[in-house]
C-alpha positions in Angstrom: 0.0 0.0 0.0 1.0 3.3 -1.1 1.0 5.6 2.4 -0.5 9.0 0.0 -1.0 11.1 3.4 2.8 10.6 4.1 4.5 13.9 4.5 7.2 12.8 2.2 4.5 12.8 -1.0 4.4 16.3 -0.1 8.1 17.3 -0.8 10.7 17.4 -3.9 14.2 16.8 -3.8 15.8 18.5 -6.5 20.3 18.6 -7.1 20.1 17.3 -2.9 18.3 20.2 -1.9 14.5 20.5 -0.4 12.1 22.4 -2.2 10.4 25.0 0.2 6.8 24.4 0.7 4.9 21.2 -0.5 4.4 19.8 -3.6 2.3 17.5 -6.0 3.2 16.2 -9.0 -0.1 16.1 -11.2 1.6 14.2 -13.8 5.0 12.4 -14.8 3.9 9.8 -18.1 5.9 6.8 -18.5 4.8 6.2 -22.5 6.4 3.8 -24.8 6.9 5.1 -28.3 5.3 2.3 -30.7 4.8 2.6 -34.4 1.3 1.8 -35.7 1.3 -0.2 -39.2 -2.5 -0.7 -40.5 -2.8 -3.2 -43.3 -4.9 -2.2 -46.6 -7.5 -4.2 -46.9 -7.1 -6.3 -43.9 -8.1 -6.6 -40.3 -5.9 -5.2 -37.9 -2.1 -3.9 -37.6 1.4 -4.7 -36.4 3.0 -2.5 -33.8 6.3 -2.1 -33.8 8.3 -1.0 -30.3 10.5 2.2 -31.7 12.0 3.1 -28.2 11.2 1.7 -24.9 11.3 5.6 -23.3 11.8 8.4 -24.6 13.0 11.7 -22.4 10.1 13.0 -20.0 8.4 16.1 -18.7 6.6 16.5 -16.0 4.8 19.3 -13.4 5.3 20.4 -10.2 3.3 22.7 -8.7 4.4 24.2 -5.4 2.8 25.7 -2.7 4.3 28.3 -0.5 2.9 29.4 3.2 3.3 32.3 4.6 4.3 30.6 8.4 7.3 30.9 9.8 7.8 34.7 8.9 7.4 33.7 5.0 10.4 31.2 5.0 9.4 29.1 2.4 8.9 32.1 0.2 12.2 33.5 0.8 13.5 30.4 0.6 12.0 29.7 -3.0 14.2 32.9 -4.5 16.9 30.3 -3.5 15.6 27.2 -5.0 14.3 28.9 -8.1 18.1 29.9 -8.8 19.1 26.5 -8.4 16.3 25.7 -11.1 17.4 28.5 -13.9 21.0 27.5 -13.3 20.4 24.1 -15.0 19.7 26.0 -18.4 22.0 28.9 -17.9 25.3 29.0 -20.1 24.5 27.4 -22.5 25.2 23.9 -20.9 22.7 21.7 -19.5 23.6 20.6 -16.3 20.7 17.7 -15.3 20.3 17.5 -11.6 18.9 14.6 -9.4 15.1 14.9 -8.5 13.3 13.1 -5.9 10.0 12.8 -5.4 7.9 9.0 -3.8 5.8 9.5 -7.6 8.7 10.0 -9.6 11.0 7.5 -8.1 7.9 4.8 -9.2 8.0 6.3 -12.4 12.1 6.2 -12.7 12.4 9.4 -13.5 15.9 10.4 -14.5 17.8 13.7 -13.7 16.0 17.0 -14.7 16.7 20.2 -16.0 14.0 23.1 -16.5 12.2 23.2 -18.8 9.6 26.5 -17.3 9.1 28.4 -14.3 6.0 29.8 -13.9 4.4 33.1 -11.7 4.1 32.8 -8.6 0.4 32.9 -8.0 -1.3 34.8 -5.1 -3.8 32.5 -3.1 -6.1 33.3 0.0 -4.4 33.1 3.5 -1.4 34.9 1.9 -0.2 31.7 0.4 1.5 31.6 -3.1 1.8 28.9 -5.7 4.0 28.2 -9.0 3.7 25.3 -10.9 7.5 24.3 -12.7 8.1 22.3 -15.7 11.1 20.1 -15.4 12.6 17.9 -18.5 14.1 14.4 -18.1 17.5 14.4 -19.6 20.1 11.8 -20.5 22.2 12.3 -23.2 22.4 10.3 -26.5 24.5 6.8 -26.9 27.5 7.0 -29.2 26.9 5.7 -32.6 26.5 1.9 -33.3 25.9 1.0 -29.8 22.6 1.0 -29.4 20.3 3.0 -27.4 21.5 4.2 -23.7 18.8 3.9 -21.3 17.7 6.1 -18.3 18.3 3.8 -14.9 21.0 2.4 -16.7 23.5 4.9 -18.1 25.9 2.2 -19.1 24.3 0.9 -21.6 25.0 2.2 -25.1 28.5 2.5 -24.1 31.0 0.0 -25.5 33.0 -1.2 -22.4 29.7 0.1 -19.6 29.9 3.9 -18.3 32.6 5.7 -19.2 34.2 7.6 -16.2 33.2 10.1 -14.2 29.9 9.9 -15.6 27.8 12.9 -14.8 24.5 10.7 -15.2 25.5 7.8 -13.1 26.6 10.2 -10.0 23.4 12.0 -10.4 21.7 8.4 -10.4 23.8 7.1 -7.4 22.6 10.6 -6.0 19.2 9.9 -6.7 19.5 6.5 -5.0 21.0 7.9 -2.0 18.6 10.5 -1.5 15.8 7.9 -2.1 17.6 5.8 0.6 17.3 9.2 3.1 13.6 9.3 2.5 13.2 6.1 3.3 14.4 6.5 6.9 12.3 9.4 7.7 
């Protein structure tokens, strides 16, 4: 059984650090890309399995009280940086995100994808949803696809060193492992 009214459903891990406020996750789809033949003048199709996953999106949408002298919306100038600075310079840096629904749907490291307003709501709270974009990068020519969970494959001869991807997936697992305990 999935404990939903758990506290931890209620908070994202993002690059090891805790998002102020709480958040939900309305949606993180986990699609397989197939390739739909129909047959002229026949019954039925063949399907074809063109990728197993392709890179995902998904929402966040945060909500921000105003206890505690407004700390988690001073705090969110902070974690908002921490958001735009996977995008900024031109590099994409991919950061680790935890969250109990995205773990189940092995989501990969993230980088931004949009930030939006944050949103006035009654009781002086504010919300902002973010759009974050799964990321891994491509597998070097000829050796077939790489795949998220498993950043070794694709390579000839496993990861190659000092992987970015596989320390932000032992991250990932770490954190997970934290969350556990509490």
């Amino acid at each position: 059984m999935i404990p939903s009214t758990d506290l931890s459903w209620a908070k994202l891990v993002y690059g090891g650090v805790v998002a102020p406020g709480l958040c939900s996750i309305p949606d993180a789809p986990s699609e397989v890309e197939w390739d739909v033949q129909t047959s002229k003048g026949k019954k039925g199709a063949t399907t074809t399995m063109k990728s197993e996953r392709k890179p995902r999106e998904f929402t966040a949408n945060f909500e921000l009280t105003d206890d505690n002298d407004n700390a988690d919306q001073k705090a969110w100038i902070e974690f908002q940086a921490l958001i735009e600075s996977t995008v900024q310079g031109g590099k994409i840096t991919a950061l680790s995100v935890y969250h109990p629904s995205l773990s189940l749907a092995q989501m990969g490291p993230c980088s931004k994808k949009s930030v939006g307003l944050l949103i006035p709501q009654p009781g002086g709270k504010l919300t902002v949803s973010v759009k974050f974009q799964e990321y891994y990068p491509p597998s070097p020519s000829g050796t077939g696809p790489a795949k998220p969970g498993n950043p070794g494959a694709g390579y000839v001869g496993g990861a190659p060193k000092n992987d970015p991807l596989a320390a932000a997936i032992a991250e990932n697992a770490k954190l997970q492992a934290q969350a556990d305990k509490t």
